[in-house]
N, C-alpha and C positions, 0 to 999 in steps of 0.2 A: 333568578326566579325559576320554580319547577318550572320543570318543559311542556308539561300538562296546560300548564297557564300560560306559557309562552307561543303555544301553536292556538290556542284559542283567542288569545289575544292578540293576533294578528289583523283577526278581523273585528276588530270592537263597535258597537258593544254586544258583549257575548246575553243572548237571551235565555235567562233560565225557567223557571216552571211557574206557575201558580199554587193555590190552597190545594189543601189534600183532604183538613180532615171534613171543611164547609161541602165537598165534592163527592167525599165517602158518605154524609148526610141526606145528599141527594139520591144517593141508592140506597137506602137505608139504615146506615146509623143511627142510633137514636141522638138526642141532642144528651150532652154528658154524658155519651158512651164515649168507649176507650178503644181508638183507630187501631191501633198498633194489634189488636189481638187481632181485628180481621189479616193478617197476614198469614193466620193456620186457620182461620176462618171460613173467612171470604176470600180469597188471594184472588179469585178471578175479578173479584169486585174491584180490590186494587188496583192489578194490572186495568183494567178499565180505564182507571183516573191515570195511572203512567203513562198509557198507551196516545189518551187523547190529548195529552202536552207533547208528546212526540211527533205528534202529528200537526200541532198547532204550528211546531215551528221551535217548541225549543231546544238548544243544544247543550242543554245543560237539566237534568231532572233529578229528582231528591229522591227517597224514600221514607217508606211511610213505617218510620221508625223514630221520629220526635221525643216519644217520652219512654223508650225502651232502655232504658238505666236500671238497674239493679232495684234503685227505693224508688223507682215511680211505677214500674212494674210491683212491687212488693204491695201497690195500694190495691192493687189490681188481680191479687193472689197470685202472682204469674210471677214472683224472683226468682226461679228457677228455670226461666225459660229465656234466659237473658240472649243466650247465642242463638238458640230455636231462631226466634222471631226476628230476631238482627240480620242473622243468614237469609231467613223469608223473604224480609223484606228487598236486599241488595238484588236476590235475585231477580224478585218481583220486578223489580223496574230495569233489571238488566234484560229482562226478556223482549220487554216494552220497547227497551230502547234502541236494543240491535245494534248497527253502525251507524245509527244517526245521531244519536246523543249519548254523551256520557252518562254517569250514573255519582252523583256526590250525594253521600249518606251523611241523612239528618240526625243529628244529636243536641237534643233539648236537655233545659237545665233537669238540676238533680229532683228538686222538690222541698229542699231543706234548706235551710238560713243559717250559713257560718256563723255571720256575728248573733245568732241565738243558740247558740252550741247546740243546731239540731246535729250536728256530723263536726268532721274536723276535716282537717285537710287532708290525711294519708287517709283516711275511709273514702273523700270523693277523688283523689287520684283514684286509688283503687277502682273504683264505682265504672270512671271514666275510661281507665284505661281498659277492663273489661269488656264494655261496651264496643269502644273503638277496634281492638282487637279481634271483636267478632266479622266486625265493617268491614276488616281488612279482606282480613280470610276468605271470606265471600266473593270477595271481587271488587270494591268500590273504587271507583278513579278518584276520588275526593272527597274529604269529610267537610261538613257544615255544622259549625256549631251555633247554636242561634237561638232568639227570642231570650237573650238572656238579659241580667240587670245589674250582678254583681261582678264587680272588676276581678275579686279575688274567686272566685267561681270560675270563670271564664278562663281565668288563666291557667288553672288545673286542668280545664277541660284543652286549651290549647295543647297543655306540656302531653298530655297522655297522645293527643292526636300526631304530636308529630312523632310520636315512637314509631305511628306507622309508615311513613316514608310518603306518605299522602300530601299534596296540598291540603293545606287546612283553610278553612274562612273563617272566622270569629264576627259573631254578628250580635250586635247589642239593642236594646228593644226601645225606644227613646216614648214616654207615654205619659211623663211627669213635669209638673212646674208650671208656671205661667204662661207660657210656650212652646211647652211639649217638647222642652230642649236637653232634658233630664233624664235618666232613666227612674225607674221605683227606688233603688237605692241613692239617685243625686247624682251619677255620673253623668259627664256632660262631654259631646260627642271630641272637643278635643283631648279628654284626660281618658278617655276609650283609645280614642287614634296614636296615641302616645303609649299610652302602655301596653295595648295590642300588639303595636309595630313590636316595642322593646320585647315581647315575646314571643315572637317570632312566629307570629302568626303570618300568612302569605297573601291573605285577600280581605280586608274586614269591611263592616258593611252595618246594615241597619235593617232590620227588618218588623212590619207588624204593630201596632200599638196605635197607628194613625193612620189618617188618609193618605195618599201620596201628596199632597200640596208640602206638608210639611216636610216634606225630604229633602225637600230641594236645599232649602238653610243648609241643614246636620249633613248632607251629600258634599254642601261646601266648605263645611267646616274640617271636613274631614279631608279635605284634598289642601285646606289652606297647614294640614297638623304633621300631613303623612306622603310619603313618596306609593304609598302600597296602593294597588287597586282597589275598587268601591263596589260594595257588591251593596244595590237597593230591591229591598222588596217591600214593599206596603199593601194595605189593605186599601181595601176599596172604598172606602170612605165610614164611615161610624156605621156599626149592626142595630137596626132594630128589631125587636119581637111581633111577631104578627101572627097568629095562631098559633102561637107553641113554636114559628120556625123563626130561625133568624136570618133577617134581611138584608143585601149592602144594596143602597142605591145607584152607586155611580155604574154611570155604562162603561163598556172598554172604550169607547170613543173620547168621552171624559176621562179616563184615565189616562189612556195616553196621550193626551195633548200636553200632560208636563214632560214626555219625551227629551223636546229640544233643551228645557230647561234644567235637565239634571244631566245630559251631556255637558250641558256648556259648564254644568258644577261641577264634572270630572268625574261620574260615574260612568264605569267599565261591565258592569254586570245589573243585568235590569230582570226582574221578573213581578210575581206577585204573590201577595200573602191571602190573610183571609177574606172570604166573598169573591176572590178572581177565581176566573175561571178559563179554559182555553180559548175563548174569545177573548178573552185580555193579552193572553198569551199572543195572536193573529196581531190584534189591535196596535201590540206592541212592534212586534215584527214590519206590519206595515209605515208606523211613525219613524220607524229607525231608516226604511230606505230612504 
């Protein structure tokens, strides 16, 4: 195992960040605006949302670089500014972070559907590796690849990350089927934990799509497929719309009472996705002593 993951997981479980972009909303984002540009933006805004998971407690924090890939930027008229914003952002939360937490940069899918011939595979190596490349240069202690649904997706995104000498995470979004035990494409968390591992991924995990009740299952499915560490992040239970903004109900209290229940499923890395906030982050903190 990297040594990165070796001395953090010493003391398990390692607590990572909460939502970024539900968080950059609360300072202004508009809702379907595009996070990532405040990085040349807004970057104090950023740093804001880095600053107060650093504070909450976690030792592990992301960047606000999700959909900064060549064609998700390209929606955004920004394909040119691929390292700009990539670099922005690592630093951004490297500032945030200081010596208390690490810094693993976030890498969301491309945008496009291999099996719809929107791309092919050496266009998204490429895409990826670009991306990744930028993360590195920057400073990043670790990439996070995540919210993803396709296996062959993922894996390109894997293969380009470990060019950087990085631990990498590979993280798959589970939101489909009769029990939300699917991803959108149909993969199901042991043929993810199977061929993640076989790629040599370091840490794979689930993030996003559901409330945390349901992790606990896919958290154990995954410990019953794979020897690798479990990295879970879920949302805060189902968003609803309520004046134009979108809502999660669940309190941090509520969320981390399945604490004990996704240890005892063999997860190593706990944080949160969308609607959590650094009270989630404390909340968590406190469940875990």
């Amino acid at each position: 195992m990297h040594n990165t993951l070796n001395r953090l997981l010493a003391h398990p479980p390692v607590i990572t960040d909460g939502a970024w972009g539900t968080q950059l909303q609360e300072r202004g984002l508009p809702v379907g605006g595009f996070p990532d540009a405040w990085n040349l933006e807004r970057p104090e805004a950023v740093e804001e949302v880095a600053r107060a998971y650093v504070e909450a407690g976690s030792r592990i924090i992301l960047t606000n670089t999700f959909g900064s890939n060549r064609l998700a930027l390209a929606r955004h008229g920004l394909a040119e500014k691929v390292r700009e914003i990539n670099q922005a952002g690592v630093k951004i939360s490297r500032a945030a972070a200081g010596e208390q937490a690490l810094v693993f940069a976030s890498v969301g899918p491309s945008g496009v559907m291999l099996m719809m011939w929107q791309s092919d595979a050496s266009e998204l190596e490429d895409v990826f590796e670009e991306q990744v490349r930028a993360l590195a240069e920057a400073g990043a202690d670790g990439i996070v690849i995540e919210t993803m649904s396709d296996l062959a997706e993922v894996q390109l995104a894997v293969d380009a990350a470990k060019t950087t000498g990085l631990p990498v995470v590979a993280c798959m979004t589970f939101d489909s089927g009769k029990d939300k035990d699917r991803t959108l494409m149909g993969v199901t968390p042991e043929q993810a934990a199977e061929q993640l591992t076989a790629a040599g991924a370091d840490v794979i995990g689930a993030n996003c799509g559901q409330g945390i009740a349901g992790f606990v299952e896919i958290c154990r499915r995954f410990r019953q497929t794979t020897p690798l560490p479990i990295w879970i992040k879920a949302n805060a239970g189902l968003p609803q719309m309520v004046e134009g903004r979108t809502i999660y109900a669940q309190t941090p209290e509520e969320f981390a009472s399945y604490v004990p229940a996704l240890r005892e499923a063999g997860a190593s890395f706990l944080g949160g996705c969308c609607g959590t906030t650094p009270d989630f982050i404390r909340a968590l903190r406190a469940a875990c002593k």
